[in-house]
N, C-alpha and C positions, 0 to 999 in steps of 0.2 A: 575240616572240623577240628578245633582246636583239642590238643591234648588234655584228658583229666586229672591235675597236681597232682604229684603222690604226696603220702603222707608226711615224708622227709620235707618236701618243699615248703606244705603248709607248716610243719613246726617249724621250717626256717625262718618265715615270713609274720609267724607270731613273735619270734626271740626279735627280730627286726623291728615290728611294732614296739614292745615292751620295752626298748632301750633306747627309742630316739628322743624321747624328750626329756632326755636325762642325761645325754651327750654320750660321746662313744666312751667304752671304758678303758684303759690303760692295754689290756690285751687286744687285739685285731682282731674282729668276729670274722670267722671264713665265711665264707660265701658260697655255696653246695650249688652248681648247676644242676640240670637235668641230667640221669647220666652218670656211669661211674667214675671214678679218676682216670684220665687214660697214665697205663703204668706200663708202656709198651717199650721197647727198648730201643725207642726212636727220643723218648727221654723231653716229651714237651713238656712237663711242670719241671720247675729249678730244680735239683738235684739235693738240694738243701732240704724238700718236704719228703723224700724218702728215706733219710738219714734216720737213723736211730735215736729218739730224742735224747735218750740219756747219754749218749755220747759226751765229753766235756767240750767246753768252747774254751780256749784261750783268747785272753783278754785281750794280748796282742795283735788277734786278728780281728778283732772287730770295731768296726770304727764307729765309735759312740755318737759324731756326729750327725753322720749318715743314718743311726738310728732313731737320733733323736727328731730329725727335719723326715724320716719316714713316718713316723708314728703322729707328727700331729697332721702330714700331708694324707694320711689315711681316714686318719678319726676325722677331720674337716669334712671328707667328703662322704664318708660314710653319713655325718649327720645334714651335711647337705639332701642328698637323699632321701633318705627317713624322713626330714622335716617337710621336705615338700610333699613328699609324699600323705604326712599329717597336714597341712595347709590343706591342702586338694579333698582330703576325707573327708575332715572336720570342718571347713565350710559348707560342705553340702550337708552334714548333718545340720548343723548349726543354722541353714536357711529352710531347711524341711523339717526340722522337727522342733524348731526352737523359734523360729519366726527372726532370726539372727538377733535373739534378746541376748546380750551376752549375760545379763544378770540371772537370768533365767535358767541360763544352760552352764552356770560357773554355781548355780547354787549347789546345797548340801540337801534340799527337798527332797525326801523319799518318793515325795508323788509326784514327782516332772512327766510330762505326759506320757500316757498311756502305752501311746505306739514306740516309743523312744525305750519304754521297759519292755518293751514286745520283743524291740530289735535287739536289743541285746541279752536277752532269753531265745533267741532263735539259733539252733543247734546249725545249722546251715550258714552260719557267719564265721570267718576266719579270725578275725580281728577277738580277743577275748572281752568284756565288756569295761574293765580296767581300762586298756587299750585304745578302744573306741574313746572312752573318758577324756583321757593324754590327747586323742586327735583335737575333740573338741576344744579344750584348752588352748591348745597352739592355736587353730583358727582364730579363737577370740582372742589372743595377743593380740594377732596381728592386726586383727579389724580396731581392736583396745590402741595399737601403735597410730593405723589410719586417724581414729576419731582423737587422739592426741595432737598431732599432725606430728608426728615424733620423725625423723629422719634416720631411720636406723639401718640404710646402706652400708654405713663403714660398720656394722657389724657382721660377726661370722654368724653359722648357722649354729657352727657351737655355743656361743655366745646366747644367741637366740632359745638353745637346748635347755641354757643353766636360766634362764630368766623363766622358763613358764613353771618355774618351781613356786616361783611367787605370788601372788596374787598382784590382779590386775588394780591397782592403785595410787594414788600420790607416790608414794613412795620409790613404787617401780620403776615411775617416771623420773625422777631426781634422777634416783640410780641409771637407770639407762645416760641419760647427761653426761651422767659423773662416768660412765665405760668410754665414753666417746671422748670426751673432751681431754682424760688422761690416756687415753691410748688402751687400754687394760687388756692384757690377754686375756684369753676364755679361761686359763688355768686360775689366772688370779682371780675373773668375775667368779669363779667355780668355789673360790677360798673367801669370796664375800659373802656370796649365796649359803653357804655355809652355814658362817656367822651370822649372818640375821635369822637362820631356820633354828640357831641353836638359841636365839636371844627370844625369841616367841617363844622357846619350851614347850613345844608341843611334845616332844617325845620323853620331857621328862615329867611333865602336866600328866602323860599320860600314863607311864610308866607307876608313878605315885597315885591316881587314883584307881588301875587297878590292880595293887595291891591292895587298898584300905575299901575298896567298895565292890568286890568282884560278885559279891556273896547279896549284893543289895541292889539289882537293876534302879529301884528307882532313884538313887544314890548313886549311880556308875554316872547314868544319862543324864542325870541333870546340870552335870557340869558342859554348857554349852561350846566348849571349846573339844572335848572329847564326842559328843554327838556328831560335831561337823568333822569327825576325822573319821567314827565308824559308817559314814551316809557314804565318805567317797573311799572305795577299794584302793584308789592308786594311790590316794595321803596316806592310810592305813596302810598301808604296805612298805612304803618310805619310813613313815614312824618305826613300824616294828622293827626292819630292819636294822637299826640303831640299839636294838637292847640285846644283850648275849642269849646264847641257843639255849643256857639253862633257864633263862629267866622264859622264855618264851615258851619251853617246853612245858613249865611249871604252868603259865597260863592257859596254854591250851588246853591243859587236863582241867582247870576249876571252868574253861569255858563251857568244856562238853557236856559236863557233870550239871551247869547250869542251865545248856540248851535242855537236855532229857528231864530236868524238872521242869523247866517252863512248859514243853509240850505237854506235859502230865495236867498241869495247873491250867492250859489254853481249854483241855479237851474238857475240864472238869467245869470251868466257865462256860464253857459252848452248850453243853448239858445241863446248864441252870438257865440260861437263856434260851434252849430250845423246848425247854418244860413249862417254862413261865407263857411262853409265846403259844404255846399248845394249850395252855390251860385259859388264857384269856383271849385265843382270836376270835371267839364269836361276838365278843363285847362290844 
């Protein structure tokens, strides 16, 4: 009978989730077996992770090369990994709950079917529903890559990581072309992808509307480019990212202040509608 995860393992395997489609980051995420560290004085992990970190390293001893051909030999496979591992999730979501519409399951619709908001309100799933999102994304790349008929072999996974930041359109396709045909490391597609997410302005579109319209939902939402950022958790989460802790902090406080009005003003609507429906259901 298969062992029940602990809870170390499960928050391992969400931080796992949460970063492969976004490429590994610059630091080497560890990897926690089952199991404590064996720290026996037989001495099986390198001697180097018992070390005192703050110790100092001299420059002299380390060879920058070797660190540099380790770290993208790591992040490659890390996202190797992770990605298939979203390929494999997110197509089965994407052919069960989505009828593999990519349009369907790439949209910003609050009301995407039913069982699909079920599953990711169910307390019993590991994946958070962010998460799950990023799988389905990567799936439809690749199906987006198939129905292209795009040959994207000579790309890495990394590669692959930095592209589902995009949407699936003309455009992606160019670009993918244009990685292939110039050779482009995942660093530089990383320094492209960049630059088109900063040239759409969503996080400064966003940033500036709310400021001027926090105070005004029907003025926040109508600007349809900030809508399709609050509908998906992982674009909103990217975006904010981008703007400093004080400014975010500051938004936080006007958000709450505006959730506990609007429940105030839903319960106060619900109460004119359950009075009016009482007064005329025999009609």
């Amino acid at each position: 009978m298969p062992k029940k995860k602990t809870q170390k393992q499960a928050e391992s395997v969400q931080d796992t989730e949460e970063k492969m489609a976004y490429g590994a980051t610059d630091e080497a995420q560890e990897i926690v077996p089952s199991g404590e560290a064996d720290t026996d004085s037989q001495g099986t992990l390198p001697a180097a992770l018992g070390e005192d970190d703050s110790a100092e390293i001299s420059e002299g001893d380390v060879d920058t090369n070797l660190i540099d051909d380790s770290v993208e030999f790591i992040n490659e496979k890390y996202n190797e990994n992770a990605y298939k591992m979203a390929i494999e999730i997110g197509a089965y979501v994407l052919k069960q709950f989505f009828n593999d519409d990519i349009a369907l399951a790439a949209s910003k619709n609050p009301r995407k079917p039913a069982s699909f908001r079920a599953l990711c309100k169910n307390e019993k799933l590991i994946p958070r529903p962010d998460a799950l999102s990023v799988m389905v994304r990567v799936a439809a790349q690749e199906k987006f890559f198939l129905e292209k008929d795009l040959d994207t072999a000579s790309l890495s996974y990394s590669h692959k990581a930095e592209l589902v930041k995009l949407p699936n359109d003309d455009a992606k396709v160019k670009l993918v072309n244009s990685v292939m045909q110039k050779a482009l490391s995942s660093r530089e597609l990383e320094q492209k992808v960049k630059a088109i997410r900063k040239k759409d302005g969503h996080a400064k579109a966003l940033s500036q509307v709310l400021d001027a319209e926090m105070d005004d939902p029907r003025k926040l939402f109508a600007e349809a480019t900030v809508l399709e950022i609050f509908q998906d958790t992982a674009l909103l989460g990217q975006e904010l990212k981008q703007l400093k802790k004080k400014k975010l902090r500051r938004i936080c406080e006007k958000a709450m202040k505006r959730a506990e009005e609007t429940q105030r003003w839903s319960h106060l609507y619900q109460t004119l509608v359950d009075t009016i429906e009482e007064m005329t259901g025999d009609e």
